[in-house]
C-alpha positions in Angstrom: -12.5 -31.4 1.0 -14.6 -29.4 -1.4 -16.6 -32.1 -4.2 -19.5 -30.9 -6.9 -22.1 -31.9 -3.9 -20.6 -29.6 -1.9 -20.3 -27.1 -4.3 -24.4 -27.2 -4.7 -25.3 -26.6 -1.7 -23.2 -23.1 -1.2 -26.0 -20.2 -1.2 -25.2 -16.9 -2.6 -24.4 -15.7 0.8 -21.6 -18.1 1.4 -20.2 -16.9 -2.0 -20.6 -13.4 -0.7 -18.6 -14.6 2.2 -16.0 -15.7 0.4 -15.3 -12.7 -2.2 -15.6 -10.2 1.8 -12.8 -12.8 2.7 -10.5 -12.5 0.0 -10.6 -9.0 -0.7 -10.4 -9.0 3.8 -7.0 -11.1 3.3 -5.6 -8.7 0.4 -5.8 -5.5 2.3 -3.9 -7.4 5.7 -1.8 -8.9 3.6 -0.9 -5.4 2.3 -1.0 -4.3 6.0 1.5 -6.8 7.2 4.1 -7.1 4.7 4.5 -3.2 4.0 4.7 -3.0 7.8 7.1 -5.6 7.9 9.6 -4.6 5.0 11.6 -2.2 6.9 11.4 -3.8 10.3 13.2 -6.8 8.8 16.0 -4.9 6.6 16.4 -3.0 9.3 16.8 -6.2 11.9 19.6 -7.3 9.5 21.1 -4.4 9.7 21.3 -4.5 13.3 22.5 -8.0 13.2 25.1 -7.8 11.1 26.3 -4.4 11.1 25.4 -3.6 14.7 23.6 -0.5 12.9 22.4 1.1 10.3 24.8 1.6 7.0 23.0 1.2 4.2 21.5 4.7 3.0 17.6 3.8 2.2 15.5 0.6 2.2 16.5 0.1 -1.8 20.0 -0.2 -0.7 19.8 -3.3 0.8 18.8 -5.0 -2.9 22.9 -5.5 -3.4 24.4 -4.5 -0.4 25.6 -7.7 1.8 26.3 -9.2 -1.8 22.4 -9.4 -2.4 21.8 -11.4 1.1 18.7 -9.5 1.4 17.5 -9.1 -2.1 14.8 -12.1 -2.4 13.3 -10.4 0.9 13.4 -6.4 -0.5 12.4 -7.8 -4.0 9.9 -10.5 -2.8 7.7 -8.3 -0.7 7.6 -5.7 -2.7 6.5 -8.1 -5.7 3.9 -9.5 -3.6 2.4 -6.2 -2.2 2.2 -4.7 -6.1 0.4 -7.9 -7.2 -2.3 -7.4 -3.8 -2.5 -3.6 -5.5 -3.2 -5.3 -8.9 -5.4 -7.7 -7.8 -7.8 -5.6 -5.7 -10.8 -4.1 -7.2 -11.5 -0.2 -6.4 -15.1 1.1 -5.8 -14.8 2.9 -9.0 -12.7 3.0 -12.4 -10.6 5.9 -11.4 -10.2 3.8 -8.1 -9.2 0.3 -9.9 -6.5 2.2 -12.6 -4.4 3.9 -9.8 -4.1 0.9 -8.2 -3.4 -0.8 -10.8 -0.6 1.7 -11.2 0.6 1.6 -8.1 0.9 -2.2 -7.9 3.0 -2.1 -11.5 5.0 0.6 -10.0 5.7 -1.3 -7.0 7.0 -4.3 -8.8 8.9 -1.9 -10.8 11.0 -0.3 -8.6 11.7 -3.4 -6.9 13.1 -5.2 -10.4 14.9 -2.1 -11.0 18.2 -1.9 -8.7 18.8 1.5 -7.3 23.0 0.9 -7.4 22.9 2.8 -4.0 24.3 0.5 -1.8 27.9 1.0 -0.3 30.0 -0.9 -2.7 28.1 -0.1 -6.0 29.8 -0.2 -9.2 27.1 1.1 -11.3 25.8 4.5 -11.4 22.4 5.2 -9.5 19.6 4.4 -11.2 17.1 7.0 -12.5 14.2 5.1 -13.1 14.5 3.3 -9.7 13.5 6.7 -8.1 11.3 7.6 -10.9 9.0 4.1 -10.1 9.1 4.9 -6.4 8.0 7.9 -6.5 4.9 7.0 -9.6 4.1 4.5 -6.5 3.8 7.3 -4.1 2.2 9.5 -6.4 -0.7 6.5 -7.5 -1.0 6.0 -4.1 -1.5 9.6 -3.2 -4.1 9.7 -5.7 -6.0 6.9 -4.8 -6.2 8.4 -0.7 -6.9 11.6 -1.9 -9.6 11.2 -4.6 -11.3 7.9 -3.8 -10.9 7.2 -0.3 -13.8 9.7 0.8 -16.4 7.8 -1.5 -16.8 5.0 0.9 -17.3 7.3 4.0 -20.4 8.6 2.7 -22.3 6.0 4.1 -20.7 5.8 7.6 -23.5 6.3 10.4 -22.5 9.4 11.6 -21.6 12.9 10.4 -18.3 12.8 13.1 -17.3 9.8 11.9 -17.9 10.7 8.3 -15.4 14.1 9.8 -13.0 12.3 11.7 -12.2 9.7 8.5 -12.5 12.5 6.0 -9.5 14.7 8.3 -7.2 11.0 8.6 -7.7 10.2 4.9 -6.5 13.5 3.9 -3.4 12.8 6.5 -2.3 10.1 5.5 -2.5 11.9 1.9 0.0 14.6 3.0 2.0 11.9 4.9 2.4 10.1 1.8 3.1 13.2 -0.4 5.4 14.4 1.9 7.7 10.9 2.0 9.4 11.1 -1.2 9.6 14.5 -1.3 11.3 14.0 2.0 13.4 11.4 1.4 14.9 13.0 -2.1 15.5 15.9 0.0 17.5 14.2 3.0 19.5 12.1 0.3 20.9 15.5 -0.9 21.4 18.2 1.8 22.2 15.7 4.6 24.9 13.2 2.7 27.1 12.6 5.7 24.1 11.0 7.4 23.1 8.1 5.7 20.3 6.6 7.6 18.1 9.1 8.0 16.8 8.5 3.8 16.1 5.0 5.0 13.4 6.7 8.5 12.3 9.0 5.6 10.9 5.5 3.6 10.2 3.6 6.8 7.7 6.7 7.7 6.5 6.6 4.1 5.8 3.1 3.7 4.2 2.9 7.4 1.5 6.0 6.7 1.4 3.5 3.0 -0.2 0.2 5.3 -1.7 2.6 8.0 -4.2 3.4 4.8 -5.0 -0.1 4.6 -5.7 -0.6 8.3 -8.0 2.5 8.4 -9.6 1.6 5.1 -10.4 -1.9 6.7 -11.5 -0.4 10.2 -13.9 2.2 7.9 -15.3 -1.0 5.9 -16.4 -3.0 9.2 -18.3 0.0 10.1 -20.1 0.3 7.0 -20.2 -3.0 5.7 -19.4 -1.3 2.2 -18.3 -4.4 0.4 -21.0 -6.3 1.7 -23.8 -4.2 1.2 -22.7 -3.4 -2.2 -22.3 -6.9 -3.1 -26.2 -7.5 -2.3 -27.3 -4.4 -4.6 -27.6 -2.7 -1.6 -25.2 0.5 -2.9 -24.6 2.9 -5.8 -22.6 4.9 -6.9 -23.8 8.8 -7.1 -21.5 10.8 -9.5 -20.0 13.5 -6.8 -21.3 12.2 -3.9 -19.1 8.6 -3.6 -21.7 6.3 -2.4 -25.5 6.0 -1.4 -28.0 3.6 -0.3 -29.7 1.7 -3.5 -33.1 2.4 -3.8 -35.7 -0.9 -3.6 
């Protein structure tokens, strides 16, 4: 139990410990739940349709009568909020996060009306969210994900994160673009939309993962939190000079 002599006698180090921790916690959190989103509507699926109906992940916010709603709506919710929440090495960094989390919670208060037994037309600005959440988050891999990597030990690892950065970029491009595409031209198979998003959203945590493989390399949010970075306009980051 934490009292005010406790409290004094916490260094600036265990502080710095405890900001790595919680920004450590938000991008697994991020990790685990996105990874975890379709795997569980698609486990219901299974286990109560013996396969998959419903066309795409949004589907499943009315179908069943809403059974899996709270689930669909909840993670989605909570992984926008972890977007909000997490602070970017740089402005341009923080603001499409920002947007992305907003977008995220967005689409997941907005019902598509896709599901089997709708009753309302589909919803425009369902698919206009989830694809602003794509196109943050396609932003945010593509423009500020290299500024960390900078400071990586090697020039081949500095490559080989450079070439999977811009990957997962494409692969998150490509998902809505994709899945739009497969809702139209093949109608009379209505699964494959919902693969389209599962790939999507998995290349979506598989940015997180990478990003928190890159940091325990570097050491980037430590290091930076001592002084021991700054930022260099075109360059992403460098050393601090003593």
């Amino acid at each position: 139990m934490l009292t005010p002599a406790t409290l004094k006698e916490m260094t600036p180090e265990d502080l710095r410990k405890n900001i790595l921790s919680t920004y450590f916690t938000l991008r697994i959190g991020i990790v685990i739940l996105s990874a975890a989103l379709p795997l569980g509507l698609y486990a219901y699926s299974w286990y109560v349709d013996h396969g998959l109906v419903e066309t795409s992940m949004s589907a499943f916010y009315g179908a069943h009568e809403g059974t899996m709603r709270n689930y669909f709506v909840g993670v989605l919710c909570a992984v926008g909020a972890f977007l909000i929440l997490y602070q970017g090495f740089s402005p341009l960094e923080d603001w499409l996060l920002n947007c992305a989390g907003a977008c995220a919670v967005l689409t997941a208060m907005t019902p598509c009306n896709c599901w089997c037994d709708a009753v309302v037309a589909p919803s425009t600005w369902h698919k206009v969210f989830a694809i602003a959440f794509f196109g943050s988050m396609v932003s945010v891999v593509w423009f500020c994900a290299e500024d960390t990597i900078t400071i990586l030990p090697t020039e081949a690892l500095q490559k080989k994160f450079k070439r999977t950065y811009r990957g997962i970029a494409l692969g998150l491009a490509a998902s809505p673009i994709a899945a739009v595409t497969v809702s139209y031209l093949l109608q009379n198979y209505v699964s494959h939309t919902f693969y389209v998003e599962w790939f999507g959203v998995w290349v979506f945590s598989f940015y997180w993962f990478t990003k928190s493989a890159e940091f325990r390399i570097t050491s980037a949010e430590k290091r930076a939190l001592r002084g021991e970075l700054k930022n260099v306009k075109g360059y992403g980051l460098a050393p601090a000079k003593s």
